[in-house]
C-alpha positions as CSV (number, residue, x, y, z in Angstrom):
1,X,-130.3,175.2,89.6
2,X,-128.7,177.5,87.1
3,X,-128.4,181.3,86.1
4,X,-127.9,183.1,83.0
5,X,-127.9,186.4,82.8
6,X,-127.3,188.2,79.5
7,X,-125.7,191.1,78.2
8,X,-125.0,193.7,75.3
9,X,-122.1,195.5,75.0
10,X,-120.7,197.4,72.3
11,X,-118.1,195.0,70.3
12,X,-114.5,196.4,71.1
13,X,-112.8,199.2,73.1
14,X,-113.0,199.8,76.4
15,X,-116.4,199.7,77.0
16,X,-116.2,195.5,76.2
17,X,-112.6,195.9,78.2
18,X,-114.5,197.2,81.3
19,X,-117.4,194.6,80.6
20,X,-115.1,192.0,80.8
21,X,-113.1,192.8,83.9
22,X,-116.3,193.4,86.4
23,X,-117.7,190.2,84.6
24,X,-114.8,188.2,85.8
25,X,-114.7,189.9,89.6
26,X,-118.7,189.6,89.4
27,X,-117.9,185.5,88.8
28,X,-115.1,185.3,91.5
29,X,-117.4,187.4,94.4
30,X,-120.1,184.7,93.6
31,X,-117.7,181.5,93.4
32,X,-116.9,182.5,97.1
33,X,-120.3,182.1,98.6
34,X,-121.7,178.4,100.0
35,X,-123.7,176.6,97.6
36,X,-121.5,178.1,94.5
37,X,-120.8,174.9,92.5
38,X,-119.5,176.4,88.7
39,X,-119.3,179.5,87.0
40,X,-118.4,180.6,83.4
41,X,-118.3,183.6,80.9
42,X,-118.9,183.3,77.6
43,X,-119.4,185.5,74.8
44,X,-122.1,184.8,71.7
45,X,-120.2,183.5,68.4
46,X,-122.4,185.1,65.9
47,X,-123.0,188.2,67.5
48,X,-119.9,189.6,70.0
49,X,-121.9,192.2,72.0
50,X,-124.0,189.5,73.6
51,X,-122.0,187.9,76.6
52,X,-123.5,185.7,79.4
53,X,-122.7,185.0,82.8
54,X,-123.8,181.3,83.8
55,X,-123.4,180.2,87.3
56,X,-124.6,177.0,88.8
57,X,-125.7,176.5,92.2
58,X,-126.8,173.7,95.3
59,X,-130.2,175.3,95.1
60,X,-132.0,178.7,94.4
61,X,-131.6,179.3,98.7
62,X,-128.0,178.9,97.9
63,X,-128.2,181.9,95.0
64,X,-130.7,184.0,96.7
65,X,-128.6,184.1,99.9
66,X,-125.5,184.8,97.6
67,X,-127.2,188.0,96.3
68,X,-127.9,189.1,99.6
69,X,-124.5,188.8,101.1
70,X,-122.0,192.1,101.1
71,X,-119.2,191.3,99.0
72,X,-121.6,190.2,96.4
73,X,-123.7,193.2,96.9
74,X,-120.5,195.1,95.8
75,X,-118.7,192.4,93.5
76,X,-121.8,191.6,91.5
77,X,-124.7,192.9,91.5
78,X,-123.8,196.3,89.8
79,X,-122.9,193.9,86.8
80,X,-126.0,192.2,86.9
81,X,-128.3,195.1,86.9
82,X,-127.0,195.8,83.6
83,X,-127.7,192.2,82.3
84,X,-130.9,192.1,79.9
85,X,-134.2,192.3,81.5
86,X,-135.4,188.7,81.1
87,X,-136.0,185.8,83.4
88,X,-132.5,184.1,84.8
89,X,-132.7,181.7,87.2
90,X,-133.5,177.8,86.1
91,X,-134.4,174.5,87.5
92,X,-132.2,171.7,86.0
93,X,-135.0,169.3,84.2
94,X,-134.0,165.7,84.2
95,X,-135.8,163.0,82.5
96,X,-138.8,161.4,84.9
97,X,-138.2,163.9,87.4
98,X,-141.2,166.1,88.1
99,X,-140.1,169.8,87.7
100,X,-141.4,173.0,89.9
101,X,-144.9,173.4,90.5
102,X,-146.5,176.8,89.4
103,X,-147.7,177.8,92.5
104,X,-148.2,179.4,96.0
105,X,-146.5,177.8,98.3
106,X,-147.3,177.7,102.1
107,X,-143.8,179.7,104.3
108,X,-145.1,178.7,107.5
């Protein structure tokens, strides 16, 4: 599965400087944790406040856990509170492969 999480951020000065920096400390806190498998930041071509974070993991139990640990707690999630309010998280959709099912599922 993947994650993007967007973000706007006023193009230039320090305000982008500071983006930029707890971006890359939010994407080395997460590249630490089990299940971590790639990680990138990239900024939009046509319009430079909107950056994205993109990480890809083993499975969502592998990102959820992530989120939960301490050093990401501190390392990351700050940043990502300030990404754009929108859905993130994404199952990888392959050709003939049934994708994720709409529904309740039984935790017992």
């Amino acid at each position: 599965m993947f994650v993007i999480s967007r973000f706007r951020v006023p193009d230039g000065g320090s305000e982008e400087q500071s983006f930029r920096s707890d971006a890359e400390a939010a994407l080395e806190a997460l590249s630490r944790r089990p299940g971590y498998v790639d990680g990138r930041l990239g900024r939009n071509l046509d319009d430079p406040s909107v950056w994205a974070l993109s990480t890809t993991w083993a499975d969502v139990g592998s990102y959820r856990r992530a989120l939960s640990s301490y050093d990401v707690k501190v390392g990351a999630v700050p940043l990502l509170a300030r990404a754009v309010d929108e859905p993130s998280a994404y199952e990888e959709v392959e050709p003939g492969r049934p994708t994720n099912d709409a529904r309740a599922r039984d935790l017992r």
